[in-house]
N, C-alpha and C positions, 0 to 999 in steps of 0.2 A: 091428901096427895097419894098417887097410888106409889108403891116401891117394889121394885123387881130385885129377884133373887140375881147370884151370878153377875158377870160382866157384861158391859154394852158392848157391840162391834169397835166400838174410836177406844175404850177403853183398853180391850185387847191387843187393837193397835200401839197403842202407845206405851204399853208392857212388854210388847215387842220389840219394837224399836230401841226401848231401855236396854233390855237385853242385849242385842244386838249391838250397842254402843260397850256394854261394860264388856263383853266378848274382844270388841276390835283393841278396847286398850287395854287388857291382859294380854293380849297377842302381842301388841305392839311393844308393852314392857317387856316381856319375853322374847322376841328380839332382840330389842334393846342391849337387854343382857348379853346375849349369846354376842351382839356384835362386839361386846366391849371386851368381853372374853376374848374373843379375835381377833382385836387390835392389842388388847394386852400379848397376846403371845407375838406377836410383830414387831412393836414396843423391847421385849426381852432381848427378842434373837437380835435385835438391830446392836441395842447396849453390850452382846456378848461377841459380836465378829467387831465393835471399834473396842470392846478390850483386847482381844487376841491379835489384832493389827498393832493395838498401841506398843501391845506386850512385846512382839518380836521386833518392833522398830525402837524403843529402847533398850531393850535386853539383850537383842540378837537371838533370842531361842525361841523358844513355843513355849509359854506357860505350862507346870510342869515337866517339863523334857530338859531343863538348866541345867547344867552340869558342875553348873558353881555358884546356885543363888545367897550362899552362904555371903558371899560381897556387897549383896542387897537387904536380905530380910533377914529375918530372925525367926527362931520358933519354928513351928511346922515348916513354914514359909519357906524354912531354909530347907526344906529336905530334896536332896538330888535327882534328877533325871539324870538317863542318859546322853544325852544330849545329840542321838541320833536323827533328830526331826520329825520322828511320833512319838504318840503318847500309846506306846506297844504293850504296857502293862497297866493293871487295875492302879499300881502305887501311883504313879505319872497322873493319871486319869483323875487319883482324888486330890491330887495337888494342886493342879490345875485350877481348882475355883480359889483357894486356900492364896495362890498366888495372885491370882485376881484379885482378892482383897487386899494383901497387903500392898500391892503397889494402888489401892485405892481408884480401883477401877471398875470394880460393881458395887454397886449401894448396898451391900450387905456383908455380912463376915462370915464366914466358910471355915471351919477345922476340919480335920484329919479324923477319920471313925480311930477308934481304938484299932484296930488291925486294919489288914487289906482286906479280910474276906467279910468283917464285919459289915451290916447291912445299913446300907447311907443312907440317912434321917433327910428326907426335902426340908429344907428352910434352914440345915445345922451341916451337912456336909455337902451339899450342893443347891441349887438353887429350886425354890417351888415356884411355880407358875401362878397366875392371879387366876387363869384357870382351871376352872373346880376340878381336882385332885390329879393335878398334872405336874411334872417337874422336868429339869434339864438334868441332861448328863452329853457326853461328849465320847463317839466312839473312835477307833484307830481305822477300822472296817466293819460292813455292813454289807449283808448279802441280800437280794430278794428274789423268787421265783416267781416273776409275774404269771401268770395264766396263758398259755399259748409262746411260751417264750422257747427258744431253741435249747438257751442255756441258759443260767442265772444271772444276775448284773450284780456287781460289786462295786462299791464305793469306799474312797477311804478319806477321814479326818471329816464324820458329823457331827452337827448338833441335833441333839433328839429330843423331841418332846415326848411325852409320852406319860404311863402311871405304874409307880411300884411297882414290880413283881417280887413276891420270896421264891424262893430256889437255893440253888449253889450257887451262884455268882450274888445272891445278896442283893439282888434289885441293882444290880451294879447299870444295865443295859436299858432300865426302865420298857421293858418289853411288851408290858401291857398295853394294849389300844385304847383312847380314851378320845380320840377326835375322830369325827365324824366328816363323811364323804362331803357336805355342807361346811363345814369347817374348811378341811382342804381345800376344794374351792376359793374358797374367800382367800385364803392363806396366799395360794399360787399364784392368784390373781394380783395380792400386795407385792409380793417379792421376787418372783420369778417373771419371765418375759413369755415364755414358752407353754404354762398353763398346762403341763401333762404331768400324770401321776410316778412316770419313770425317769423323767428326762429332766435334764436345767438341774439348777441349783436347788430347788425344792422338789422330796419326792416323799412318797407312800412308804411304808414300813414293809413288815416280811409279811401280812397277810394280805394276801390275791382277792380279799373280797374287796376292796374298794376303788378295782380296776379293772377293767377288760382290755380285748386286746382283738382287733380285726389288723389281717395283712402286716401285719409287724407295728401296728397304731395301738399303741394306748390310752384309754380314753378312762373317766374317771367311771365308777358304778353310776347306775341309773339309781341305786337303793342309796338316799339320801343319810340315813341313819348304818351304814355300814361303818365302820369304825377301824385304823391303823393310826400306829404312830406316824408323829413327823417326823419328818429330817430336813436339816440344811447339808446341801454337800458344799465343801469349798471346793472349788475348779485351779 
């Protein structure tokens, strides 16, 4: 019988084809992932606006901002706000999750860093994200300069997602970008009604690359992989 070097045409066929199939379910698990990263971050922020609803409807105050949780908890738990209805300082700000745990209202336990300027550990002084290298923190105000904007837009009492930053404030603001224009998307789409990068309850962080702007419209980047933090605003 004679024997040929090399592949027949059906053979290369069908090495292709292989390929082609193990290509589509790598993609497809890769996906996969990304969406569950996505719904995990949706999943968090849902868990952390029905603690801070529970908080001020049994407590009367805003988690960390108490003026007298010393009636309640104990330990860090107990340490005071001022009970003006923000969380206007970094102290207030790391109490906040600390308080959430002890009245057993997020599934994990949160202490107090060694100081205020001290730099907050995700997973030990506030919360980490299921999303890879992301975590929560909660600001008083937030400013951004869209692109084409008159003047700045200001927001006050977020939730931010976001990753570490070192600095002076200690990663206090999680300033680093770690979601992506595709992320956002999907996010706005869960939780917001209005689907804009500036607008509604879900918006874009302080960097202008993951928005443009025609006639006073915001719309998200066309560059899928640009990358800002999140925020929820409350209204």
């Amino acid at each position: 019988m004679k024997s040929y070097d090399g592949f027949s045409l059906v053979e290369l066929v069908i090495a292709v084809v292989i390929v082609g199939l193990i290509i589509s379910m790598v993609l497809s698990l890769l996906g996969g992932r990304e969406n569950a990263w996505r719904q995990s971050v949706v999943s968090e922020l849902s868990q952390m606006l029905v603690a801070d609803k529970t908080f001020r409807q049994t407590y009367r105050y805003r988690a960390g901002d108490h003026p007298e949780p010393e009636r309640y908890f104990s330990g860090d738990a107990a340490t005071a706000g001022d009970g003006d209805g923000y969380l206007d300082t970094a102290a207030e700000r790391n109490v906040l999750w600390v308080q959430f745990s002890a009245a057993e209202l997020l599934p994990n336990s949160y202490e107090l860093p060694a100081t205020v300027a001290t730099d907050r550990v995700l997973g030990t002084h506030r919360p980490a994200s299921r999303y890879e290298g992301a975590g929560w923190t909660f600001l008083n105000s937030m400013t951004i300069d869209p692109p084409g904007a008159v003047g700045s837009l200001t927001y006050r009492n977020v939730f931010r997602i976001g990753g570490w930053e070192s600095g002076a404030n200690g990663g206090e603001d999680l300033s680093r970008a770690v979601l992506t224009v595709a992320d956002h998307r999907y996010l706005d789409e869960k939780i917001d009604v209005q689907n804009t990068p500036a607008t509604g309850n879900y918006v874009v962080g302080e960097d202008s690359t993951c928005m443009t702007e025609s006639g006073g419209v915001y719309s998200y980047s066309t560059n899928p992989d640009a990358q800002c933090t999140g925020n929820y605003v409350e209204r």
